[in-house]
C-alpha positions in Angstrom: 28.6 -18.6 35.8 27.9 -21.9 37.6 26.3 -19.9 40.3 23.7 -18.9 37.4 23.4 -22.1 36.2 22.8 -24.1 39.5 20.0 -21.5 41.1 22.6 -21.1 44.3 22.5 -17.4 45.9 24.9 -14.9 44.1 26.4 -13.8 47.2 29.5 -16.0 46.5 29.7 -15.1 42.9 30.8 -11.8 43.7 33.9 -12.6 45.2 35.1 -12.8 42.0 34.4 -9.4 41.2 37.4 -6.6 42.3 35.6 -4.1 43.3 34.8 -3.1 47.1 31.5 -3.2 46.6 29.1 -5.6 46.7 26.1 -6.6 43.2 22.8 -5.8 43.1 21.8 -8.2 45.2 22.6 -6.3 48.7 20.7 -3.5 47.5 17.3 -5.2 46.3 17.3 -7.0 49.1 17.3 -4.2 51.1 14.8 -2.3 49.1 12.2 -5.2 50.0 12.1 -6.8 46.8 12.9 -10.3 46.2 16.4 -11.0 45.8 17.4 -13.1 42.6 18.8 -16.2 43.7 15.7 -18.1 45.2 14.0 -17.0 42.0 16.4 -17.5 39.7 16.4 -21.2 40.8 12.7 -21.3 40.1 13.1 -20.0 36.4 15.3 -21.3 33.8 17.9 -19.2 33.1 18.5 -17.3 29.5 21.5 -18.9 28.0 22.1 -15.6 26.0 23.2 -14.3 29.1 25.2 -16.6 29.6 26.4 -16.5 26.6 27.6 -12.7 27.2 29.0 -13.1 30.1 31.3 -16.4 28.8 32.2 -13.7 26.4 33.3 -10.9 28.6 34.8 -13.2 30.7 37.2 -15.0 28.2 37.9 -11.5 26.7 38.8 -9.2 30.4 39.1 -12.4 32.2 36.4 -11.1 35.0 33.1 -9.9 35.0 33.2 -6.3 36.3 30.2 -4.6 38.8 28.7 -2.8 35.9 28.4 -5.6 33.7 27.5 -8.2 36.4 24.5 -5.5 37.5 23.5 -5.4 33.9 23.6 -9.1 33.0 20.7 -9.4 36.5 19.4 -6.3 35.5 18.4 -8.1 32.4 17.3 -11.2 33.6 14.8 -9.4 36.6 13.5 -7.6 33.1 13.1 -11.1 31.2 10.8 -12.1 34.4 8.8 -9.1 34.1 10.2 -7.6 37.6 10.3 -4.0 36.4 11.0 -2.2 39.7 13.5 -4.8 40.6 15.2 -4.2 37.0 15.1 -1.0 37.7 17.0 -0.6 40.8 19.4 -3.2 39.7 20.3 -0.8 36.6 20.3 2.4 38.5 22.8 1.0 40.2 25.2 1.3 37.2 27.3 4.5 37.3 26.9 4.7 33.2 29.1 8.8 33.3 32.1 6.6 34.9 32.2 4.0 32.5 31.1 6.0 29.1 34.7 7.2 28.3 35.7 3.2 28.9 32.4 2.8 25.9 33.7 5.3 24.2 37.0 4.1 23.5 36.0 0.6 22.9 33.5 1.7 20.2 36.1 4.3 18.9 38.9 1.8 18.6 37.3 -1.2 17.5 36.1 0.8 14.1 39.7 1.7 13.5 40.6 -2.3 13.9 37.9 -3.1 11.5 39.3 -0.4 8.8 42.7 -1.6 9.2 41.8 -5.4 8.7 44.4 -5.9 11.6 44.5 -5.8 16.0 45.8 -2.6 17.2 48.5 -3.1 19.9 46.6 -0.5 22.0 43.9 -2.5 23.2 40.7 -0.9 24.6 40.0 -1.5 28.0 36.7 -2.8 27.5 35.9 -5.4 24.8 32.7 -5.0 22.4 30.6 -7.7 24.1 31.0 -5.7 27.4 30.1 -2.5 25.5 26.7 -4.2 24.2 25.6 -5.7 27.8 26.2 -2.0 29.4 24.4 -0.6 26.6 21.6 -3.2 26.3 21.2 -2.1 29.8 20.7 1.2 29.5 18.0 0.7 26.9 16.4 -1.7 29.3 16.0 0.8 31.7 14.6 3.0 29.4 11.7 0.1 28.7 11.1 -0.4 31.9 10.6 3.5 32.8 8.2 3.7 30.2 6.1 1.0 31.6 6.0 2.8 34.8 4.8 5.2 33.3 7.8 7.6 33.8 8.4 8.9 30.3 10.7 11.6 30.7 12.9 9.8 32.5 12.8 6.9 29.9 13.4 9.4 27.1 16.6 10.6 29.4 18.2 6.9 29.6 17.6 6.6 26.2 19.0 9.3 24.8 22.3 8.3 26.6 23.2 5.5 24.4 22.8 7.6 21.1 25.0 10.3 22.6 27.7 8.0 23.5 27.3 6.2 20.2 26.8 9.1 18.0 30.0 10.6 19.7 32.0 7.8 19.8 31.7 7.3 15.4 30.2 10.3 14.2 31.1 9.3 10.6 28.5 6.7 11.5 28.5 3.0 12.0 30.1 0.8 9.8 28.0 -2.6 7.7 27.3 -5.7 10.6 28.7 -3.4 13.3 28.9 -5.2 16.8 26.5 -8.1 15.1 27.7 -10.8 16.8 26.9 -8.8 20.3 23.9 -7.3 19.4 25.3 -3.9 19.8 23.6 -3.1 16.3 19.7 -4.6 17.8 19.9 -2.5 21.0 21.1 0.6 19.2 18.3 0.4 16.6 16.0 -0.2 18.9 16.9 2.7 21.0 16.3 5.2 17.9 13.4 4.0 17.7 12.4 4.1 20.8 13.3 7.6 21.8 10.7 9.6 19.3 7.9 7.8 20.8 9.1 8.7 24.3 9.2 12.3 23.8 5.8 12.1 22.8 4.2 10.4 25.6 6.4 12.9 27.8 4.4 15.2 26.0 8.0 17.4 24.7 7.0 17.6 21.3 10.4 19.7 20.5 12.4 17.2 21.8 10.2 14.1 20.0 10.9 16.4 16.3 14.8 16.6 17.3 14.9 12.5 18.1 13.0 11.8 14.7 15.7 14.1 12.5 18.7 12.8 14.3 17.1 9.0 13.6 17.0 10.0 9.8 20.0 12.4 9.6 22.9 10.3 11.7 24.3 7.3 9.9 22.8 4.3 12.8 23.0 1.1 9.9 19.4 0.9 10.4 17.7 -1.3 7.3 15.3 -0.1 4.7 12.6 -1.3 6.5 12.9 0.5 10.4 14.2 4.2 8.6 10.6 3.9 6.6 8.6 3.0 9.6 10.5 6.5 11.4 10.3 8.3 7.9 6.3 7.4 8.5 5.9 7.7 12.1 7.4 11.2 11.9 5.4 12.3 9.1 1.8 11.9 11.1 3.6 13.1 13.9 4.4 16.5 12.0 0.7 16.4 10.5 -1.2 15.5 13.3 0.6 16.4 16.4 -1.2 20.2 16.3 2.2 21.8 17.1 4.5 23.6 14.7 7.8 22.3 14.4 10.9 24.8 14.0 12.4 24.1 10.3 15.0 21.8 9.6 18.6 22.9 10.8 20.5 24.2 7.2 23.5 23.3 8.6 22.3 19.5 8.1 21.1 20.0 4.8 23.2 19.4 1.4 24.0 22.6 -0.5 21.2 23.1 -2.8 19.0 20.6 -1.5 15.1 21.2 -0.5 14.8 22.7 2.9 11.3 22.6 4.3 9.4 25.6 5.6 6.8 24.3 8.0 5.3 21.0 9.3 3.1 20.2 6.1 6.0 20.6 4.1 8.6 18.0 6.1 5.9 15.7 6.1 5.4 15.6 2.3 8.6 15.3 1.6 9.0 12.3 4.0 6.3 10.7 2.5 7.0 11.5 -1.1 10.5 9.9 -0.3 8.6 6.7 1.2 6.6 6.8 -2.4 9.6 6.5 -4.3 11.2 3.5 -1.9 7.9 2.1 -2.9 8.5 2.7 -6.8 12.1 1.4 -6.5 11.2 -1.9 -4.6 12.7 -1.0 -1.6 10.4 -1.6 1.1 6.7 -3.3 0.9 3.7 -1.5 -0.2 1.7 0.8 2.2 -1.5 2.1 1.6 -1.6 4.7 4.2 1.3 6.2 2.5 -0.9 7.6 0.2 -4.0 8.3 2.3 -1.6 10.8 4.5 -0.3 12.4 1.8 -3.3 13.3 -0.2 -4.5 14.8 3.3 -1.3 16.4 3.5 -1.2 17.9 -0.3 -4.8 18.5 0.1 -4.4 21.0 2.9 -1.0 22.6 1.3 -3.3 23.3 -2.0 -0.6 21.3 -4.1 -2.8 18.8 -5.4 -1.2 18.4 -9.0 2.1 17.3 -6.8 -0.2 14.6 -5.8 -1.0 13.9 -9.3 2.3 13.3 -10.1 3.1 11.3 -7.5 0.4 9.0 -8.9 0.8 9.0 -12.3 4.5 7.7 -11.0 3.4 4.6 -9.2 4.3 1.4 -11.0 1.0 -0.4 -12.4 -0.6 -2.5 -10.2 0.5 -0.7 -6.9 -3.1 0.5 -6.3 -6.0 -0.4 -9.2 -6.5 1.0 -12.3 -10.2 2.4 -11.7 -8.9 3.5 -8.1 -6.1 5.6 -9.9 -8.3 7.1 -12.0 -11.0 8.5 -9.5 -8.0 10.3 -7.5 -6.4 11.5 -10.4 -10.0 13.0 -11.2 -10.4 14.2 -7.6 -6.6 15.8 -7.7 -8.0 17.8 -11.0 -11.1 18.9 -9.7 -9.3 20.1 -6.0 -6.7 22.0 -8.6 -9.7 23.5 -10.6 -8.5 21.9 -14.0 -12.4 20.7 -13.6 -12.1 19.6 -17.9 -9.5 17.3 -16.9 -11.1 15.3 -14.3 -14.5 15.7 -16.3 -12.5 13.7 -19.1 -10.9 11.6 -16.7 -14.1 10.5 -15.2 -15.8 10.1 -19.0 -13.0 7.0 -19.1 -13.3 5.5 -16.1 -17.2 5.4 -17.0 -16.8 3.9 -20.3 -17.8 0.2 -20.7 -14.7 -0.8 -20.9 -13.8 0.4 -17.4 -17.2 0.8 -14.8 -20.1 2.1 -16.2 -22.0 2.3 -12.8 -18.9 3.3 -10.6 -21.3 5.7 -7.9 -18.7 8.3 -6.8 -17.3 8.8 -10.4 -20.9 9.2 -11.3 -21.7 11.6 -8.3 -18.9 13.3 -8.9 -18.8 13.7 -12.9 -22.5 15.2 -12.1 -21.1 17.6 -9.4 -18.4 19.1 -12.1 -21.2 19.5 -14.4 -23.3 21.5 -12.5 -20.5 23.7 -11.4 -19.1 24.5 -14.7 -22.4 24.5 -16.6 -21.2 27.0 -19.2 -18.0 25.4 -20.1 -18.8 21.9 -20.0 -22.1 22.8 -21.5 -23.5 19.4 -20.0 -25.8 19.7 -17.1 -24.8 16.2 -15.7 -28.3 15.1 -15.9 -27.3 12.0 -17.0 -24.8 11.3 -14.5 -26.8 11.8 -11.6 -29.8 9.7 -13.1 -27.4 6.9 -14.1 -26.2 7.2 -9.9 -29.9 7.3 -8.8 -30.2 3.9 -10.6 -27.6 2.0 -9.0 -28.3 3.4 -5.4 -31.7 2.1 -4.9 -31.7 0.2 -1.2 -28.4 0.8 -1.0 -27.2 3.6 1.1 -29.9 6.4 1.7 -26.6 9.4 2.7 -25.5 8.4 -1.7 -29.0 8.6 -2.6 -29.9 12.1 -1.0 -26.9 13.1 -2.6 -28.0 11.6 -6.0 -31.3 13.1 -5.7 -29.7 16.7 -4.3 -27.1 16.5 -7.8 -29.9 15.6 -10.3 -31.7 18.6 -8.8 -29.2 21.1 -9.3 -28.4 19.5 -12.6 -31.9 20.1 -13.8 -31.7 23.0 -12.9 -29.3 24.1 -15.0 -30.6 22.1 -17.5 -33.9 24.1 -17.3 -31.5 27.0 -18.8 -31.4 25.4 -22.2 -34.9 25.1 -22.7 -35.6 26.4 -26.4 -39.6 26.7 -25.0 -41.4 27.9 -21.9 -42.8 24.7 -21.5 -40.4 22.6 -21.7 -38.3 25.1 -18.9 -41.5 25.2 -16.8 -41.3 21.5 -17.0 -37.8 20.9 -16.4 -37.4 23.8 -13.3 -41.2 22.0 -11.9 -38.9 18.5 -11.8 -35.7 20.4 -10.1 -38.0 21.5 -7.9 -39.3 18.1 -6.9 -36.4 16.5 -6.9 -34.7 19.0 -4.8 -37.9 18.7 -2.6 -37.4 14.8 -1.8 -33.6 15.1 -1.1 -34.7 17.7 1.7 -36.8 15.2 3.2 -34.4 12.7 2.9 -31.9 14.5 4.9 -34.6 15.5 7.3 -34.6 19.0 6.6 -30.9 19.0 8.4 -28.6 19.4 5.1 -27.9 23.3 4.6 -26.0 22.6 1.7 -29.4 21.3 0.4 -31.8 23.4 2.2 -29.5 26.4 0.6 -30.1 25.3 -3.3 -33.8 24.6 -2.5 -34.5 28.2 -1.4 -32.0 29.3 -4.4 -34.6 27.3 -6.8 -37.7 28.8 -5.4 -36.4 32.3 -5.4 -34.8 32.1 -9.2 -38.3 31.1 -9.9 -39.4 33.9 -8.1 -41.7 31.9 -6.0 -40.6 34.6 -2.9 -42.4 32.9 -0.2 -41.0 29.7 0.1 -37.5 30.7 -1.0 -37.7 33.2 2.5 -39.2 30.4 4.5 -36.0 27.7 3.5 -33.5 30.7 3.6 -34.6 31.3 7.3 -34.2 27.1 7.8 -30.5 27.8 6.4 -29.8 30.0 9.0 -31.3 28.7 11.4 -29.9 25.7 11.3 -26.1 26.6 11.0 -26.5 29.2 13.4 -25.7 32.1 11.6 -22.3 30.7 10.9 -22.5 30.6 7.2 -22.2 33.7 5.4 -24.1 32.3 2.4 -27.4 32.0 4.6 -27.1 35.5 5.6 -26.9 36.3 1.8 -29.6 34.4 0.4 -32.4 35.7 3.4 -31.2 39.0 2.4 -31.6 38.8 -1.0 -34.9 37.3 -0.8 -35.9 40.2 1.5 -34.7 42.5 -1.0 -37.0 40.7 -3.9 -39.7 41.6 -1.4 -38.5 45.1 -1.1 -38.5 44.8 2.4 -34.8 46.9 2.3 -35.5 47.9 5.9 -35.4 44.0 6.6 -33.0 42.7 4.2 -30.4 45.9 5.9 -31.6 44.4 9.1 -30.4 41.1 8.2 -26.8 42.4 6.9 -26.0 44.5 10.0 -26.9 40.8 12.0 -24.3 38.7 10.3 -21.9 41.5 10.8 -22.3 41.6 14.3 -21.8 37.8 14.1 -18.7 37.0 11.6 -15.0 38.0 12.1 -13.7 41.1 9.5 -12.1 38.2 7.5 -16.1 37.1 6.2 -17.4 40.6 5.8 -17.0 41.5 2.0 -20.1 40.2 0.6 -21.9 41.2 3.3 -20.9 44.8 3.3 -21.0 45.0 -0.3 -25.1 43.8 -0.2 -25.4 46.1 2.5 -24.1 49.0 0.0 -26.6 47.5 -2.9 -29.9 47.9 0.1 -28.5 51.3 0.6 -28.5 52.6 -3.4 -31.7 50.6 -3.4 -33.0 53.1 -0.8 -31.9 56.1 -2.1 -28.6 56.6 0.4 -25.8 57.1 -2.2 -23.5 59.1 1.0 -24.5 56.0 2.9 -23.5 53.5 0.2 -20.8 55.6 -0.7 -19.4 54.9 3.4 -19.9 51.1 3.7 -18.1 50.6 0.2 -15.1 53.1 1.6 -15.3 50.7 5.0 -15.0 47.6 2.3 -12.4 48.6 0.5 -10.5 48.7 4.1 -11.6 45.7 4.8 -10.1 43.8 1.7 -6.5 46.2 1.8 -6.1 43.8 5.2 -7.3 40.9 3.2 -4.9 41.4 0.7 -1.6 42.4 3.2 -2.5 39.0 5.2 -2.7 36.7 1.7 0.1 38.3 0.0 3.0 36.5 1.0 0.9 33.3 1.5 1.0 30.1 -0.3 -0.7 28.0 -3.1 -3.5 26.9 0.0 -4.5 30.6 -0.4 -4.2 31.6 -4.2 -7.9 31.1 -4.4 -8.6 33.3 -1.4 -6.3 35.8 -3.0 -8.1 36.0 -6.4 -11.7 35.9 -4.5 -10.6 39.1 -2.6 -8.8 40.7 -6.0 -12.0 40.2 -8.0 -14.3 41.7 -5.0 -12.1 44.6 -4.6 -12.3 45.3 -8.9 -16.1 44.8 -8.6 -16.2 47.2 -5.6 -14.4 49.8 -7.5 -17.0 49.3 -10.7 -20.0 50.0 -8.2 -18.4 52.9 -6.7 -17.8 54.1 -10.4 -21.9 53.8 -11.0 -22.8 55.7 -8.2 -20.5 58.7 -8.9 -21.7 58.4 -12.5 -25.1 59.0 -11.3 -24.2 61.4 -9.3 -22.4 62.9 -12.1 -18.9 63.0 -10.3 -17.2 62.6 -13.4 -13.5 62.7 -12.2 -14.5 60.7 -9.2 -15.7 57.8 -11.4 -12.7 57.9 -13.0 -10.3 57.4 -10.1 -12.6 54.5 -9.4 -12.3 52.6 -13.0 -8.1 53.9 -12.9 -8.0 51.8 -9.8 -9.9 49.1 -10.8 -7.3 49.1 -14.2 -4.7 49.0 -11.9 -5.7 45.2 -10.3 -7.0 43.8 -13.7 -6.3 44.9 -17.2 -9.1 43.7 -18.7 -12.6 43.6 -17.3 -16.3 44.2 -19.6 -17.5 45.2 -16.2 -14.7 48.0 -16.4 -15.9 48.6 -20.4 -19.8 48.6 -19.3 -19.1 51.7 -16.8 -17.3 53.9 -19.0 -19.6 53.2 -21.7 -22.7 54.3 -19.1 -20.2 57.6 -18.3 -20.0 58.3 -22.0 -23.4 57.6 -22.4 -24.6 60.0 -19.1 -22.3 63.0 -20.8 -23.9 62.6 -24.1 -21.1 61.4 -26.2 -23.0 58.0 -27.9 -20.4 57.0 -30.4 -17.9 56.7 -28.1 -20.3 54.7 -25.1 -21.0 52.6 -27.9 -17.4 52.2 -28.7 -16.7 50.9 -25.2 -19.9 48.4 -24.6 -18.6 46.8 -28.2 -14.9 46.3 -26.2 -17.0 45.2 -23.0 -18.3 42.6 -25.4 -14.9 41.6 -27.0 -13.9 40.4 -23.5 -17.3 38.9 -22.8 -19.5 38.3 -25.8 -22.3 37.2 -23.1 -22.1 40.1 -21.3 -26.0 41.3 -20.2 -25.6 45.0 -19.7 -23.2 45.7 -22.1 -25.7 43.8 -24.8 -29.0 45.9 -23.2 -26.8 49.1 -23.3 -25.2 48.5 -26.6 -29.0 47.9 -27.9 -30.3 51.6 -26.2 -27.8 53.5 -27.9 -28.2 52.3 -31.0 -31.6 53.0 -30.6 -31.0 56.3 -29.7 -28.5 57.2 -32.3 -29.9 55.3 -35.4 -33.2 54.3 -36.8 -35.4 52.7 -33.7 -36.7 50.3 -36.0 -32.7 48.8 -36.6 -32.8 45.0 -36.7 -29.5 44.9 -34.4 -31.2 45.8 -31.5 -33.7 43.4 -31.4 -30.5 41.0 -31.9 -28.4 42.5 -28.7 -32.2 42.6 -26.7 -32.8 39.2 -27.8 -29.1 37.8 -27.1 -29.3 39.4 -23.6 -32.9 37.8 -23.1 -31.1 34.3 -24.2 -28.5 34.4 -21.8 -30.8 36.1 -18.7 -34.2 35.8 -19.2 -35.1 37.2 -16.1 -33.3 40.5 -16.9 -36.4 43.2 -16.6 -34.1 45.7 -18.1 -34.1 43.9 -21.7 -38.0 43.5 -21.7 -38.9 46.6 -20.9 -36.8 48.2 -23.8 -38.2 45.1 -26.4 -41.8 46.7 -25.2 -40.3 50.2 -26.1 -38.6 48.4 -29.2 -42.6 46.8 -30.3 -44.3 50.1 -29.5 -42.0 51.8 -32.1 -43.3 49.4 -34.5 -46.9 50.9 -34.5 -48.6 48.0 -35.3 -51.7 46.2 -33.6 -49.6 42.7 -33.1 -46.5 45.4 -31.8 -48.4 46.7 -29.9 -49.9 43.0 -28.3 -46.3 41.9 -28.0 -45.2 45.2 -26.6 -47.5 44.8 -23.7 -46.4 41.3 -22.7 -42.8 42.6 -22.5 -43.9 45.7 -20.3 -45.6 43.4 -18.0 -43.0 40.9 -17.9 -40.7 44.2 -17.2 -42.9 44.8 -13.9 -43.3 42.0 -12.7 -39.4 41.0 -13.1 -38.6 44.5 -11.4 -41.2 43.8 -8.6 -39.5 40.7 -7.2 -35.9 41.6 -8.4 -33.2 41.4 -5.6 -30.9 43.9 -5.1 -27.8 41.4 -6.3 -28.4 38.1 -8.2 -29.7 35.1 -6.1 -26.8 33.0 -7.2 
C-alpha cells in the first residue's frame, strides 16, 4: 500500500503476494505498454482503491494476484489506458477463482439471515468478491470501447452467472453496500442488453432484458423502469421477432405475451401504472411509444383506458382530450370522438384548437349520414386561424372544407343552391391542389371524384390519370376512379384496359375491387360467361383472403369485414346475372350463400324481389323490396323497384309511387333509373303540364345513363 501511495515501482510490492508468479506489471511491460509505476507517480492515486485493498488486506491478511491485478486493472481504467486495463484484467483467471466467489456470496447471505458469524468462514471476504467482480465488469467497458462487443457482452455476462448462481432466491436489501458489490452488479444488468445489441445478437440482447426484469438483482425503481423502457423500443423497433416469453417464468394465470407488440405494451403499460402510483418520475415518451404500439396492434380503446387512468395533471386537460378523440376515431366509435371534440371546442376549453378543428371536420365528412353535419363549419373556423401560419394545415383546411361542401351540396332543398354549394367545393378543392403543387393524391383523388359526380367527364379523366400517375400505379383507388371515369365515357374497351393494368401490377391480396369492376365492364358489354369467370376467379381470390385473416387479430378485424362484405356483394351480382339469364336455381345458390355470411342484407331482399318480379309473381317481389326496405329504409333500388311494381299491379296513377320515385330521387339524384320511370309516371297522367314534366325526366334519364359509370364513383 505504501508502494501505491509513494509512486515507487510495484516490483517490490509483490513480494508480498504468495504466489509464484509475478503482477501485471511483468506482462504490460512486456507487451510494450507503459508500466504503472512511473505513471502512477505522475497521477494521484484513487483512495477508493486504497480503500479496498486496506479492506482485503485486514480481512485475508494479504492481497492475493487476482485482487492485486484487479485493484491496477482499475486504476490503468481510471487513467483512460484501455488496452493496458485490458491486459492487466485478462490476466485474471476469473473460472479458478469463481467457486472461491461463489462461496463467499453464498455464505455471507446465510450470515446475514442468521444475524450471527458462521464458524465456517469463506475463503474469500466480500470486499475481495466486489474488487474481482468490479473487474470483470471493467473489462467488459473497456471491450466495448474497443469496439469488441461480443466479447464485452461475454465478460459481462460472467458476473450475473456467478451471482445469479451463487443466490438464486435473489439478493437480499443493502447487499454488499459497503463494497459496492450492489453498484457493479447493477450496472452490469444494465450493461449487458445494450451489448448484445451493438454485437448485433438480438436473441441474446431479448434474453439479457428478461433475465434483468425476471431475476431478483435489488435494482431500485428507477434503473428496472429505464430496462422496462429500453426493452420495450427494443422489442418495437428492433425489426426482429422475439420468441415468447418462457411459461415456465411466468405466474400461473398470469398474462403471457404472444409476439413483440404485445411484450412491449405490457412493459409500458406497467411503466404507466408506476407513473399513476408515484413510483418513478413522469415520462412523456411513455406514452408516445405506446400509442404507436396500440396503434399498430388495432387496440386503441386499451389506449383509452390507459388515459382516462392517468392522475390529472400528468399530461393537460386539452392534450387528453384530442387523444382520447384520436383513440375513438382509430377504433371507429367516430360519435364519440365527434362529442369529444365538440367539448374541447367549447369556449370554455379552446375554441380555435387547429387539429381538433381539422379533425372534427374530417369525421364529419366521413360519416356524413350519421352525424348529419357536413363539418363545414369546422373546417371554415380552421381556415380562419391558419392564415400565414403554416401553408401544409392550410392545404389541409382548404382540401376538408372542400370535401365538406361537398357533402353539404347533398342537402340542398334547391338546384341552385346545390349548383352553388358543389361550384364552391369545386373551387376550393381547386386551390388546395395548387397548394400542394399538384403532388397530393389524396387531394388530386377527391378533385377528380368532384368533377366526375358532377359529371363534368373530362376533367375528372384528366386528374384521375394525375392520381396514377403520380403514385405509380401503386394505389388501387387510382386504378378505380380512371376506370370508372372511362366507363362514364363508355369507353369499356378502355376502362377493361385499365383493370387488366393494375392487375398486372398489384399483389392477389389488392385484387377484389378490381376484379369485381372488371366483371361490371364485362355485363356492361354484353359478356355474362365472361363476367360469370372473373367473379368465379374473385370469389377464389377472397376464400384466401379469408383463410389468411381468420385466425388474425384486432389489427385485422377491419380487413376481415372489408373482405366478408365484398364476398356477400359478389354473391348478389352473381345472383343478377343468373336472374337475367333466367337461371333460377343458380341465383338461388348464390343469395343461399350470401345468407350464409350475413343474415340480413336489403341487397339480398332487392335480388329476390327482381327474381320474383322476372317469374311473374308481383305480390310476392313486392313483399321482399318492402323487407329490403325494413333493413334499409334508404335503399335506392329497392324504393325504384318497389315503385314499378306497384305500378304494374295497381292503378298507374297511385300516389305511393310518386312517394318511393321521389324518396329514391332525394337520397340519389343522379339515379337515371328513378327519372326515367317519373317520365313514364307524368306520361300516364295525360296532361299537357305531364306531359312537359314528363319530358324533362326522360331527358334527365339520358343524359344520367349517358355518362353513368359502370359502379358508383365513390
Amino acid at each position: 500500500m505504501r508502494c501505491l501511495q509513494s509512486g515507487e515501482p510495484l516490483g517490490r510490492a509483490v513480494e508480498m503476494v504468495p504466489s509464484s508468479e509475478s503482477v501485471a506489471t511483468s506482462d504490460c511491460s512486456a507487451s510494450g505498454h507503459s508500466c504503472l509505476g512511473g505513471q502512477i507517480g505522475n497521477k494521484k492515486p484513487d483512495t477508493g482503491n486504497i480503500e479496498e485493498a486496506e479492506s482485503s488486506l485486514r480481512e485475508s491478511g494479504v492481497l492475493n494476484y487476482e485482487e492485486a491485478r484487479a485493484l491496477l486493472g482499475r486504476y490503468e481504467y481510471q487513467k483512460g489506458n484501455l488496452v493496458a486495463a485490458l491486459h492487466v484484467f485478462e490476466g485474471i483467471d476469473i473460472v479458478s477463482v469463481t467457486p472461491k466467489i461463489k462461496d463467499a456470496l453464498s455464505k455471507s447471505r446465510e450470515r446475514r439471515k442468521r444475524h450471527s458469524q458462521n464458524n465456517d468462514e469463506p475463503q474469500m471476504s466480500v470486499h475481495a468478491v466486489a474488487l474481482l467482480l468490479e473487474a470483470v465488469f471493467l473489462k467488459a467497458k473497456s471491450l466495448q470501447v474497443l469496439g469488441r462487443f461480443k466479447e464485452a457482452a461475454q465478460s459481462c455476462k460472467v458476473i450475473l452467472d456467478i451471482v445469479e448462481s451463487s443466490l438464486p432466491e435473489g439478493l437480499p436489501d443493502n447487499f454488499g453496500a459497503e463494497c459496492k458489490l450492489q453498484e457493479t452488479l447493477s450496472k452490469a444488468v444494465e450493461l449487458l442488453p445494450e451489448l448484445w445489441k451493438l454485437a448485433d445478437c438480438q436473441r441474446e440482447a431479448i434474453l439479457s432484458y428478461r433475465r434483468a426484469l425476471l431475476h431478483e438483482w435489488n435494482l431500485d425503481a428507477e434503473t428496472i423502469a429505464k430496462i422496462q423502457k429500453e426493452f420495450a423500443l427494443f422489442l418495437l423497433y428492433s425489426g426482429g421477432e422475439a420468441m415468447p416469453p418462457d411459461l415456465r417464468s411466468q405466474m400461473d394465470g398470469s398474462f403471457v405475451p404472444r409476439n413483440n407488440i404485445e411484450e412491449a405494451i405490457l412493459l409500458l403499460m406497467i411503466l404507466l401504472r408506476k407513473v399513476t402510483l408515484n413510483r418513478i418520475e413522469w415520462d412523456p415518451s411513455i406514452l408516445d411509444h405506446l400509442s404507436f404500439a396500440l396503434s399498430v396492434s388495432g387496440d386503441l380503446m386499451i389506449l383509452a383506458n390507459q388515459l382516462e387512468e392517468l392522475l390529472p395533471g400528468t399530461i393537460h386537460r386539452k392534450e387528453r382530450f384530442y387523444a382520447l378523440a384520436l383513440c375513438y376515431y382509430g377504433a371507429g366509435k367516430n360519435v364519440e370522438a365527434l362529442d369529444l371534440l365538440r367539448k374541447l371546442l367549447s369556449h370554455r376549453e379552446d375554441p380555435r384548437h387547429v387539429p381538433s378543428l381539422l379533425m372534427a371536420s374530417k369525421i364529419c365528412c366521413e360519416n356524413f349520414s350519421v352525424t348529419k353535419d357536413p363539418g363545414v363549419s369546422f373546417a371554415r373556423m380552421a381556415l380562419e386561424n391558419l392564415v400565414g401560419r403554416c401553408n401544409q394545415l392550410e392545404n389541409m383546411a382548404n382540401f376538408l372544407l372542400g370535401v365538406s361542401l361537398s357533402a353539404y351540396s347533398k342537402l340542398a332543398i334547391s338546384d341552385a343552391e346545390r349548383v352553388k354549394r358543389q361550384s364552391e367545393a369545386l373551387h376550393t378543392l381547386e386551390t388546395a391542389c395548387k397548394l400542394s403543387r399538384m403532388e397530393d393524391p389524396v387531394v388530386l383523388y377527391h378533385l377528380s371524384l368532384e368533377y366526375a359526380e358532377q359529371r363534368k367527364l373530362d376533367a375528372a379523366l384528366h386528374y384521375a390519370k394525375c392520381i396514377v400517375k403520380l403514385e405509380v400505379g401503386s394505389n388501387v383507388k387510382g386504378w378505380l376512379l380512371l376506370s370508372r371515369v372511362l366507363s362514364a365515357q363508355k369507353r369499356f374497351l378502355d376502362a377493361e384496359s385499365i383493370i387488366n393494368a393494375a392487375l398486372d401490377q398489384t399483389g392477389k391480396w389488392d385484387q377484389g375491387d378490381l376484379l369485381r369492376t372488371k366483371a361490371k365492364l364485362q355485363i356492361a358489354q354484353g359478356q355474362l360467361k365472361s363476367a360469370i369467370e372473373t367473379y368465379t376467379q374473385l370469389l377464389a381470390v377472397l376464400q384466401v383472403h379469408s383463410k389468411s385473416f381468420g385466425s388474425r387479430n384486432k389489427l385485422f378485424k377491419d380487413k376481415r369485414d372489408q373482405i366478408r362484405n365484398l364476398e356477400v356483394e359478389v354473391w348478389h351480382d352473381l345472383a343478377y346475372v343468373y336472374i337475367s339469364l333466367s337461371q333460377w336455381r343458380d341465383a338461388e345458390a348464390c343469395l343461399s350463400k350470401s345468407r350464409a355470411i350475413k343474415l340480413y342484407s336489403s341487397t339480398r331482399c332487392h335480388a329476390i324481389g327482381k327474381m320474383y318480379e322476372a317469374k311473374g309473381l308481383y305480390k310476392e317481389a313486392l313483399k321482399a323490396f318492402r323487407d329490403a326496405l325494413d333493413i334499409d329504409p334508404d335503399h335506392v333500388p329497392s324504393l325504384i323497384s318497389t315503385a314499378m311494381v306497384l305500378r304494374h299491379c295497381s292503378d298507374q296513377l297511385n300516389p305511393a309511387v310518386r312517394s318511393f320515385l321521389m324518396d329514391a330521387l332525394r337520397h340519389d339524384r343522379f339515379c337515371a333509373s328513378a327519372w326515367y320511370n317519373l317520365g313514364l309516371l307524368h306520361k300516364a297522367y295525360g296532361t299537357e303540364s305531364a306531359f312537359v314534366e314528363g319530358a324533362e325526366c326522360f331527358q334527365a334519364a339520358h343524359s344520367l345513363e349517358e355518362s353513368e359509370p359502370v359502379e358508383p364513383f365513390r
